[in-house]
N, C-alpha and C positions, 0 to 999 in steps of 0.2 A: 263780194260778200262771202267770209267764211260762212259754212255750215257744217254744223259738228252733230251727230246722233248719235246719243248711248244708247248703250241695251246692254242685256245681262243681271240686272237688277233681280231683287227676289227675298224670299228670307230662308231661313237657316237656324240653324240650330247650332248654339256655341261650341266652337271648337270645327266647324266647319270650313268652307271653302268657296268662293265663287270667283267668277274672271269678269268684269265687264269691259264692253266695248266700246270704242270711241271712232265711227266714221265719219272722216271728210269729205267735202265734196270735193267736187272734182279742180277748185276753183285754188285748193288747197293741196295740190298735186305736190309730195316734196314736202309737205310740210316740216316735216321732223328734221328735216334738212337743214344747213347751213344758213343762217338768218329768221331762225323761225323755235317756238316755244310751242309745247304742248304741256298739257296737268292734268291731275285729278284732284279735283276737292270734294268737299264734302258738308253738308248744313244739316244738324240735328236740330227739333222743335227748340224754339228760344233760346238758339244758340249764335253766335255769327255761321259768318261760312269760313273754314279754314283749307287752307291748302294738306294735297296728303302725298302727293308724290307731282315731281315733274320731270322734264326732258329736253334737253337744248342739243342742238349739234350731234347729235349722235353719240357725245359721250358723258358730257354732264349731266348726272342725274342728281336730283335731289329727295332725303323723304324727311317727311316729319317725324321726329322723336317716337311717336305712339306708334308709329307703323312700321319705323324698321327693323327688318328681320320675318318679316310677317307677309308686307305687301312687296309686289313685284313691279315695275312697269315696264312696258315693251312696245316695239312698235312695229308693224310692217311695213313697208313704204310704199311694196307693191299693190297691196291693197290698200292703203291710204289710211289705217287703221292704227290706232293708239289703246292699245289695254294694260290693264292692272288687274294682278292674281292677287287673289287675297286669301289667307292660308289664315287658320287659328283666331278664326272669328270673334270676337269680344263682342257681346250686348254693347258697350259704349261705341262701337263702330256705326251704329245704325243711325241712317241719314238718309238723306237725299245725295248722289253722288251724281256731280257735274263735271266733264270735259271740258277744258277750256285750252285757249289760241291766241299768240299773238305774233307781231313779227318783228322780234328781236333775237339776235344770238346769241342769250346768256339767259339762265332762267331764273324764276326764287319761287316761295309758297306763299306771296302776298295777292290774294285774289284783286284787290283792285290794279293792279298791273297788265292784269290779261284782259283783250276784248273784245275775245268772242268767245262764249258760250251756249253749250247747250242746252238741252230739256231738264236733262237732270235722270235721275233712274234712282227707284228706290231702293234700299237695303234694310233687311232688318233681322236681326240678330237676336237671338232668344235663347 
């Protein structure tokens, strides 16, 4: 069983900056490795969930339109960790931002393709 924990969540004032973080368990050692997907999405009130950046293999990275240039994603592997820097804040950023897992080696930003997920962590952008 993956387990994925964000943190880093918070609000902000437009034109800001925050980093969240994404830990695996232990079960997910590697994850970001060879055969295996990590992301971040994100769900605003009555909106879907969309994807906003992900990670396959070490070097395939993908971001959605509205966030490139802005957000970063990165990963440790020593620490088992998957973040996104997010620079130049927009009000429209503000969501719920979830981590999510799956094990394939190729990525995209269609939330229903990944299956595991976290709690989620809030953000909100003012």
């Amino acid at each position: 069983q993956v387990q994925l924990v964000e943190s880093g969540g918070g609000s902000v004032q437009a034109g800001g900056s925050l980093r969240l973080s994404c830990a695996a368990s232990e079960a997910t050692s590697g994850y970001t490795s060879s055969g295996q997907c990590m992301g971040w999405f994100r769900q605003a009130p009555g909106r879907e969930r969309e994807g906003v950046a992900s990670f396959a293999n070490d070097r395939e990275i993908i971001y959605a339109d509205s966030v490139k240039g802005r957000f970063t994603i990165s990963r440790d592997n020593a620490k088992n960790t998957l973040y996104v820097q997010m620079n130049s804040l927009k009000p429209e950023d503000t969501a719920v931002y979830y981590c999510a897992a799956d094990y394939r080696p190729y990525t995209d930003l269609d939330p229903t393709t990944f299956g595991f997920w976290g709690q989620g962590t809030q953000v909100t952008v003012s």
